[in-house]
C-alpha positions in Angstrom: 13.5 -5.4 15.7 15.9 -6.3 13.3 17.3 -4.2 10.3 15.3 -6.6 7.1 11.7 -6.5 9.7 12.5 -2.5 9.9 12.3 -1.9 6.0 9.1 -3.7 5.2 7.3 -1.8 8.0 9.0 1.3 6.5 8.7 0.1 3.5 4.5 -0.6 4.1 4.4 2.8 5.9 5.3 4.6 3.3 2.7 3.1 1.3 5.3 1.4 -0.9 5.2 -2.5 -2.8 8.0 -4.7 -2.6 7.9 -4.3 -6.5 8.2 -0.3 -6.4 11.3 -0.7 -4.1 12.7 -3.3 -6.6 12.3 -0.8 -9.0 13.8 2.5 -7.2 17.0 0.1 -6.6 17.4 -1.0 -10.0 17.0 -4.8 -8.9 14.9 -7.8 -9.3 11.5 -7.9 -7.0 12.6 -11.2 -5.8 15.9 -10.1 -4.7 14.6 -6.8 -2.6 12.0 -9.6 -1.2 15.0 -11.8 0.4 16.2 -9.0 2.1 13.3 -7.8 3.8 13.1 -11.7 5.4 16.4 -11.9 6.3 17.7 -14.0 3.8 20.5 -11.8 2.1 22.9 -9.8 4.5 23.1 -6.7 4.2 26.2 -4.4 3.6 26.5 -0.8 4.7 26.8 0.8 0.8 23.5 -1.4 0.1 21.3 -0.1 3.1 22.2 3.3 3.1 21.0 2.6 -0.8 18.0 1.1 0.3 17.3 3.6 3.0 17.7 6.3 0.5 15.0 4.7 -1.9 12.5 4.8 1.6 13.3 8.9 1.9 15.2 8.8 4.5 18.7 9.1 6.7 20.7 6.5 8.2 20.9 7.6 11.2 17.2 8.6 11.4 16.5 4.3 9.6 19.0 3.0 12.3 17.1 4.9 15.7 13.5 4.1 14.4 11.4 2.9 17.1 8.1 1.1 16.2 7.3 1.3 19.7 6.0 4.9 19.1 3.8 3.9 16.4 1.8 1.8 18.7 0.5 4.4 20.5 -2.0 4.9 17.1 -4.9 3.7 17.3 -7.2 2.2 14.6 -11.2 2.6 14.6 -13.7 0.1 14.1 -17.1 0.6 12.5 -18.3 0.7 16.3 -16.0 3.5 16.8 -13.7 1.5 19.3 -10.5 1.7 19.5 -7.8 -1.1 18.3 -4.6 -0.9 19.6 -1.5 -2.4 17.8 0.4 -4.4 19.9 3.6 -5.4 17.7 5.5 -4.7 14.1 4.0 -7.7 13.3 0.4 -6.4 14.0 0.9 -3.2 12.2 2.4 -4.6 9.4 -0.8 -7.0 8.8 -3.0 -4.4 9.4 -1.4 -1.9 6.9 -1.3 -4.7 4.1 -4.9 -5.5 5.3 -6.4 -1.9 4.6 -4.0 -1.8 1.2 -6.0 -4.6 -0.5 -9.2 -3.3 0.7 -8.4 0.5 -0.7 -7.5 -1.8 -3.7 -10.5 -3.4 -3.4 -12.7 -0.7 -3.7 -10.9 0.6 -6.7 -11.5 -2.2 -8.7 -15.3 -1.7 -7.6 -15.1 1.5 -8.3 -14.0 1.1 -11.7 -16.7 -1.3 -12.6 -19.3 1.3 -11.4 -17.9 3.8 -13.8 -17.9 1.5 -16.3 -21.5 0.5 -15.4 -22.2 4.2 -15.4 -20.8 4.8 -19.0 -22.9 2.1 -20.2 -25.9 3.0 -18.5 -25.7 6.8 -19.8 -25.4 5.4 -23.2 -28.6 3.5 -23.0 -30.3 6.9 -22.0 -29.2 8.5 -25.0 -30.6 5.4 -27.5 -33.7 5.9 -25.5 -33.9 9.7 -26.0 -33.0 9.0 -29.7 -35.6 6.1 -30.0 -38.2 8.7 -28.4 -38.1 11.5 -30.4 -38.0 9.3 -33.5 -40.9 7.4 -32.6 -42.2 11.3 -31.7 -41.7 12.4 -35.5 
């Protein structure tokens, strides 16, 4: 695995967004993005930086094995088990289950909105009743 492939899969496993890195390293999102394909090299100063931003030491970055992670598994609504084969895998997989957690929060905040509204009704109701009561 090379050094750019490591940091987004650190990067994603720390539940962190290309922007939020941008940000912890004082630079532009679009920069911190070519690095994680490849496309700028990096320089010792810079990764130890970078590495710093992902809570972490050098040495600890540099012997990261994503073979260990693969022995997780992952559970389907069957209750079977899903292996991860690859960085790759587990990498689509984490992003996968990011936008459905930000999925539901968006869901959920229409239902509480929904909820508000729906309380508020009650109470014109309530105040409709007990005038029509008087």
């Amino acid at each position: 695995m090379h050094l750019h492939e490591k940091l987004g899969l650190i990067r994603l496993l720390r539940g962190l967004t290309q922007e939020e890195m941008a940000d912890k390293l004082s630079m532009s999102t679009t920069g911190y993005a070519k690095i994680e394909r490849g496309e700028t090299q990096l320089k010792v100063p810079r990764l130890e930086k970078i590495v710093g931003a992902l809570e972490m030491e050098l040495k600890d970055f540099l012997s990261f094995d994503e073979k260990i992670l693969f022995t997780a598994s992952f559970h389907d609504e069957s209750h079977q088990n899903n292996y991860v084969n690859s960085a790759k895998e587990m990498v689509h997989e984490l992003e996968i289950l990011r936008l459905t957690v930000k999925q539901k929060d968006k869901e959920i905040h229409l239902l509480s909105e929904q909820i508000k509204l729906l309380i508020e009704q009650v109470n014109q109701l309530k105040e409709l009743i007990k005038l029509k009561n008087k």
